[in-house]
N, C-alpha and C positions, 0 to 999 in steps of 0.2 A: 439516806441521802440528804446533803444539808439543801439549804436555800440555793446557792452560789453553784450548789451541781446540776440542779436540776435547773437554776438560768441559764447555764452552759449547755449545758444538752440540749434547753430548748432552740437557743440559736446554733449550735450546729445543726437541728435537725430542721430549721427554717432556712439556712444559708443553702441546702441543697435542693431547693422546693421552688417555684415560682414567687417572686415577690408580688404578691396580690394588695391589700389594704395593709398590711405589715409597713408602718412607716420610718422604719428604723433599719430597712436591707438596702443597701447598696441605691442602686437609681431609682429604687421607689423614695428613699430619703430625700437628693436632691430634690426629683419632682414634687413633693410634698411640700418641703420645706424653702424652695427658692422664690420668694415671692416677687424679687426683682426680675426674673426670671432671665439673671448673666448667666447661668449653669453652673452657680456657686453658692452655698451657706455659709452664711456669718450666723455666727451667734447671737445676734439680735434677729435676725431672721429668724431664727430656731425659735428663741424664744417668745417672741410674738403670734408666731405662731401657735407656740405651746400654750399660751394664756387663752390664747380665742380660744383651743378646740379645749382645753380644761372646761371653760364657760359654759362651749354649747356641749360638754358629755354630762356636766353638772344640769341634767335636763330641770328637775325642782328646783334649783338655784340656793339648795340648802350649802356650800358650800365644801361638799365633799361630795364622793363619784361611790355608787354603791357599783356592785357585781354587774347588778342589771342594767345600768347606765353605762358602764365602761363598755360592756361586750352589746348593748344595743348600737351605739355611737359607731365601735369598729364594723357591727354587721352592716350597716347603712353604707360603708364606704365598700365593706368587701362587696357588697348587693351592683355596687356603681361599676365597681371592676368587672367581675363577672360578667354584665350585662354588655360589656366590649369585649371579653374575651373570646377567643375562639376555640376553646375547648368544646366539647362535646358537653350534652348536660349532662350527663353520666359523671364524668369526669368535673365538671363544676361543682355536683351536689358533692364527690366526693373531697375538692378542695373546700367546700363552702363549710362539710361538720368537720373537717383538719382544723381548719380556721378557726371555728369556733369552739372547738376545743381547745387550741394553743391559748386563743384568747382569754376564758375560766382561768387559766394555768396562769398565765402573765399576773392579772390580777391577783390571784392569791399570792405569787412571789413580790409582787411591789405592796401587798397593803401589809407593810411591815409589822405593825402593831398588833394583822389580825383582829382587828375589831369588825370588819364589815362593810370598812370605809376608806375610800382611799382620799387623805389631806392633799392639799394642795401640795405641800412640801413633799410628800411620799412620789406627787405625781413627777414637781421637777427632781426630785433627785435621779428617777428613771430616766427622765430626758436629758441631765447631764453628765450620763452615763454614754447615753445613745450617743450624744454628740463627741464626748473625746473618744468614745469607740470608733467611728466614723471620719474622725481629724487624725487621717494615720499620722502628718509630719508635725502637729501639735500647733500649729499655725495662725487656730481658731476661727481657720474655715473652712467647711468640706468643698473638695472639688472633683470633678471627673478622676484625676491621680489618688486623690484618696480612696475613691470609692475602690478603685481598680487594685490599690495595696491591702483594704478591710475586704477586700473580698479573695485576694490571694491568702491573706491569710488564716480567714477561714475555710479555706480550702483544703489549706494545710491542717488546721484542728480536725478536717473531717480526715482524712489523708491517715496522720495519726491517731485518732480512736477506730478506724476500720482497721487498723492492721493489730 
């Protein structure tokens, strides 16, 4: 299975799950990413965004995000969700090791070069990915109607590989 299938897979199999700290599914994206908070993303928003939390996941500030930084940074946010959730803790622990397993997974598909390390550039390429996935009308802003079109049609992705 190359790269591309197994990024595939993994967001279909995130598209049908609660969007917890995952900040690239549907209304977790706006809520993350809308800092003016009109219920809209511009790409300067996105990206602003992406540089701060590159900064504070780069906990050493050596300039690159190892395994253990990336998936501590995401834990820290999924720990914040969880802890408003009203799921059962049963059912938390068992989205908390999904999560963190998805998380391991994301990393090794975005540190392209596999060295260990994820560059800055490895990081925004992932987020300019997230973002025109999320711009269903290419507009260069996400909005409530996009989200509700990126999420029709991974519906349909799932729709199609279940049958």
């Amino acid at each position: 299975m190359n790269t591309r299938s197994i990024l595939i897979a993994a967001v279909v199999a995130a598209a049908g799950t609660p969007a917890f700290a995952a900040p690239h599914e549907g209304g977790a994206f706006v809520h993350d990413y809308d800092s003016d908070h009109d219920g809209q993303v511009t790409r300067v928003e996105f990206d602003a965004v992406r540089v701060t939390r590159f900064k504070a996941t780069d906990a050493n500030g050596d300039g690159w995000v190892s395994e253990d930084e990336y998936v501590g940074e995401y834990a820290a946010r999924l720990e914040k969700q969880l802890a408003e959730s009203s799921l059962t803790e049963e059912k938390k622990t068992e989205e908390r090791q999904r999560q963190i397993r998805q998380a391991h997974v994301r990393f090794n598909v975005l540190d392209k070069d596999k060295d260990g390390k994820m560059a800055q550039a490895e990081y925004d390429a992932s987020g300019a990915r997230a973002f025109a996935e999320q711009d269903a009308d290419k507009d260069g802003i996400v909005t409530a109607a996009d989200v509700q079109a990126t999420n029709a049609r991974m519906a349909a992705m799932r729709a199609k590989t279940d049958s």
